[in-house]
PLY file of the C-alpha trace (Angstrom):
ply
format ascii 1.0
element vertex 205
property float x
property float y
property float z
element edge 204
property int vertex1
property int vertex2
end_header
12.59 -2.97 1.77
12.98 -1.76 5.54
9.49 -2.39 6.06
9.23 -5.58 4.50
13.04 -6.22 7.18
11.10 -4.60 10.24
7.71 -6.80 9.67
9.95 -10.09 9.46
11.33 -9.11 12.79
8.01 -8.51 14.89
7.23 -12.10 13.88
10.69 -14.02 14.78
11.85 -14.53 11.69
15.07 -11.85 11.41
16.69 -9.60 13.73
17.55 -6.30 12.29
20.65 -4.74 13.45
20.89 -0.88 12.68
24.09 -0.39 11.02
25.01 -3.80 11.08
22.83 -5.66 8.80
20.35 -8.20 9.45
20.65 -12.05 10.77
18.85 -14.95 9.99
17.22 -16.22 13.18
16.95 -19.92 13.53
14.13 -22.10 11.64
10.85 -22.35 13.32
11.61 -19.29 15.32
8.15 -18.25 14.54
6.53 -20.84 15.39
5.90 -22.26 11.65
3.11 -20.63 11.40
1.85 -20.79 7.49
-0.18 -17.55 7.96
0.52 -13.73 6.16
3.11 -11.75 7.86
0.81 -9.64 8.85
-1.80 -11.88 9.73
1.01 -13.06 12.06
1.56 -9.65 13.55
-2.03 -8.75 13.80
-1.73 -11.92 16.00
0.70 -10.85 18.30
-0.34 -7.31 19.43
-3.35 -4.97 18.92
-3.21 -1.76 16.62
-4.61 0.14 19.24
-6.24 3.70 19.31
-3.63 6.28 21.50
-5.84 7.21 24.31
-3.56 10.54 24.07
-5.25 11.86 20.78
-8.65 11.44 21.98
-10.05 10.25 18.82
-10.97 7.13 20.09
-15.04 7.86 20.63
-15.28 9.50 16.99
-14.49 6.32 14.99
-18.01 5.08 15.06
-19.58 8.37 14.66
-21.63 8.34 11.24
-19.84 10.51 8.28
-21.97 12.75 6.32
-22.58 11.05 2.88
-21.19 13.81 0.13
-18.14 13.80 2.56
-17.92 10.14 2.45
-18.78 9.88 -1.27
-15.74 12.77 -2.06
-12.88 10.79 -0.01
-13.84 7.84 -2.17
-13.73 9.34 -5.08
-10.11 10.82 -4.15
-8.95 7.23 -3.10
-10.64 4.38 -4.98
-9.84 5.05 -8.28
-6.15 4.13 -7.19
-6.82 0.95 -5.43
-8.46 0.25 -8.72
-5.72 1.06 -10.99
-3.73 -1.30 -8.08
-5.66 -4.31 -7.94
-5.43 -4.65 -11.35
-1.64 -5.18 -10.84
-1.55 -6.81 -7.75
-4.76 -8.84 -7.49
-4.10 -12.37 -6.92
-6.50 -14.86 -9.08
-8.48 -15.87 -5.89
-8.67 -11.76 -5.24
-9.97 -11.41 -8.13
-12.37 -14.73 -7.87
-13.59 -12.68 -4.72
-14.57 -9.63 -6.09
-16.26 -11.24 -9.05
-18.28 -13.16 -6.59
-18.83 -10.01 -4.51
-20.47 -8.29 -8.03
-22.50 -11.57 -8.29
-23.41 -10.44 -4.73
-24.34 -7.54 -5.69
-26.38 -8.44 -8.65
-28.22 -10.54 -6.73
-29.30 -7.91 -3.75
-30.61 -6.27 -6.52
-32.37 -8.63 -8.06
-33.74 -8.94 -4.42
-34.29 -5.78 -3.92
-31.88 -5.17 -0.98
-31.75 -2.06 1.31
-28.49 -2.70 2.67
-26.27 -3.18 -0.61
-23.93 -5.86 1.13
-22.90 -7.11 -2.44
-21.70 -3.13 -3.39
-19.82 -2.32 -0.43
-18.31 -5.83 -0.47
-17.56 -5.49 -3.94
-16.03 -2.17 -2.74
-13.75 -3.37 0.02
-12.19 -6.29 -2.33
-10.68 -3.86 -4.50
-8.77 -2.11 -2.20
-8.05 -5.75 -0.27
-6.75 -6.41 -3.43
-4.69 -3.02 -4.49
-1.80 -4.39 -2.33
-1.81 -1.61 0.24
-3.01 -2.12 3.64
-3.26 1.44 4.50
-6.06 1.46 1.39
-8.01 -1.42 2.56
-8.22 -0.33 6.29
-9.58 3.08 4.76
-12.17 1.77 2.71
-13.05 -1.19 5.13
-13.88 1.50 7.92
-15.68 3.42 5.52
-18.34 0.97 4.09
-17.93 -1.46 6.49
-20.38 0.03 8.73
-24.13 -0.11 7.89
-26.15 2.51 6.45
-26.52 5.44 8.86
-29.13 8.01 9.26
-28.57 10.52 6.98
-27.46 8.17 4.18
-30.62 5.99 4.35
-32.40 9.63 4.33
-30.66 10.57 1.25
-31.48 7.77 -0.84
-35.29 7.91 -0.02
-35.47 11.42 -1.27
-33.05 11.37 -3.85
-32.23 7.59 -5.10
-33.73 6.93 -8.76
-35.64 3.31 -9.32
-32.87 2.50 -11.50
-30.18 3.37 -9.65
-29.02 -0.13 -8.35
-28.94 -0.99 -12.34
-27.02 1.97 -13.09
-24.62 0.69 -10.48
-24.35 -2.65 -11.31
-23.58 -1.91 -14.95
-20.86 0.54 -13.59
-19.25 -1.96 -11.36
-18.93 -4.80 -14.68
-16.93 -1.97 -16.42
-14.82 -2.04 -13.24
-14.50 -5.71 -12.98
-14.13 -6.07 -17.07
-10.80 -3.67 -16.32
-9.74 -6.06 -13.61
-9.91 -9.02 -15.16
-8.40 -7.18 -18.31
-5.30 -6.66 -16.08
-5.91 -3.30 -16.97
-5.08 -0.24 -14.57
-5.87 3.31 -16.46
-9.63 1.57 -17.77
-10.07 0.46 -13.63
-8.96 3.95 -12.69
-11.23 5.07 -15.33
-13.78 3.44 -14.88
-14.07 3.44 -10.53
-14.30 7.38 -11.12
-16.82 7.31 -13.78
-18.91 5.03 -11.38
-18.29 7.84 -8.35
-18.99 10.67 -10.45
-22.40 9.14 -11.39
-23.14 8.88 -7.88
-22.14 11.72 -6.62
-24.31 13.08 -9.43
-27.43 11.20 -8.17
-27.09 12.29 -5.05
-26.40 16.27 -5.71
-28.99 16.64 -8.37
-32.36 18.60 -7.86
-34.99 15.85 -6.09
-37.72 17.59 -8.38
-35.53 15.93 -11.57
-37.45 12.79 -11.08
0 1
1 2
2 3
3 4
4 5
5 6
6 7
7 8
8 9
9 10
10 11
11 12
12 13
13 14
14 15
15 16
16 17
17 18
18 19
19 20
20 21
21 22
22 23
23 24
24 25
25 26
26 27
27 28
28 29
29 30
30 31
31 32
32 33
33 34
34 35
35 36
36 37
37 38
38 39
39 40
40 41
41 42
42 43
43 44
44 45
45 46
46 47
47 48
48 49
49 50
50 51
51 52
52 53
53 54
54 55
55 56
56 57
57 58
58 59
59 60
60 61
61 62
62 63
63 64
64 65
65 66
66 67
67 68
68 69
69 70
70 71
71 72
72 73
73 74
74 75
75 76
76 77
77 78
78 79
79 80
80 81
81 82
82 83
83 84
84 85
85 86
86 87
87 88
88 89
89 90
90 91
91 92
92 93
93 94
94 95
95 96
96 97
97 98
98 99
99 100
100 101
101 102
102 103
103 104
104 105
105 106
106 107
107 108
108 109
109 110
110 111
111 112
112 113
113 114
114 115
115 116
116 117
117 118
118 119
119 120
120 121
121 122
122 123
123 124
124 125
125 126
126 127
127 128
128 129
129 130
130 131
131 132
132 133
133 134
134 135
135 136
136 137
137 138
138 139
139 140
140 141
141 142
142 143
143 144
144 145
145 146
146 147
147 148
148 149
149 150
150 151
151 152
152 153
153 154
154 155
155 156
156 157
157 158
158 159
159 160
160 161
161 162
162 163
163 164
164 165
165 166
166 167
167 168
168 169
169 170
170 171
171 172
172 173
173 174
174 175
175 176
176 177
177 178
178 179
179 180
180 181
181 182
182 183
183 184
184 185
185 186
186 187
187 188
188 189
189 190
190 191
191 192
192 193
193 194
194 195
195 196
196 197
197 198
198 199
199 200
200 201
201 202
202 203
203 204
């Protein structure tokens, strides 16, 4: 509730008063804009990287894949079980056309996956926490890096992309079922069986 307070403040639309309460601030204040509150923050001042921390030159820097692969298998299982709560019906339109996506790269034979990742990122878009969909966003929203691309040519099976895209229905099916333990279920079944792929012994064939 004092979140939700503070963001209708940034954009004009309450002034919070600590210990006092909060007052209505005349209509139009904010300019009647019809975009998301925090769309309309977004708008009015950069989340910026704090030059004290010196982090800023490491958030570009590729992550190694089995430590990428284990912090999604810790998080997107959630934003899973979330979305299928809070997905709106044109969420959910989007991340059935992302598996469509998806289905097609393979069909295609795609290197780069776009459909996957995308299909990825509008889960957590849709889990109703920000913090969730910056995470994920930053972490497939970059393209293939060295070592990944490396690991799949030595270790990807031929049928991997179908073993994917099957895996990713059963996480849509739950979605669309409106159901959160089979999505949590089912996005960590889908990681597992990567992470699997990727850690078994390349002479398994």
């Amino acid at each position: 509730m004092r979140e939700a307070l503070i963001a209708l403040e940034v954009i004009g639309l309450v002034q919070v008063r600590a210990g006092s309460g909060v007052v209505v601030r005349p209509k139009g204040s904010n300019g009647g804009r019809s975009v998301s509150v925090l769309q309309q923050i977004a708008a009015q001042s950069r989340w910026e990287v704090d030059p004290e921390l010196g982090i800023g030159d490491g958030l570009d820097v590729e992550v190694p894949p089995f430590s990428l692969l284990a912090a999604r298998r810790l998080v997107e299982p959630e934003t899973a079980s979330l979305a299928a709560t809070h997905a709106s019906a044109d969420q959910l339109a989007g991340i059935r056309a992302a598996y469509e996506r998806n289905v097609a790269d393979n069909r295609a034979g795609s290197q780069t996956h776009t459909g996957d990742r995308l299909f990825h990122i509008r889960i957590a878009e849709a889990s109703g926490n920000p913090a969730y969909a910056l995470l994920i966003r930053h972490l497939l929203g970059h393209k293939y890096g060295a070592m990944f691309r490396r690991l799949q040519e030595l270790y990807k099976p031929e049928d991997m992309a179908y073993r994917s895209e099957q895996e990713h229905r059963k996480v849509l099916d739950a979605l669309e079922a409106r159901d959160p333990a089979a999505a949590r279920r089912a996005m960590r079944a889908h990681l597992d069986s990567v992470l699997r792929i990727f850690s078994r012994d390349g002479s398994a064939g």
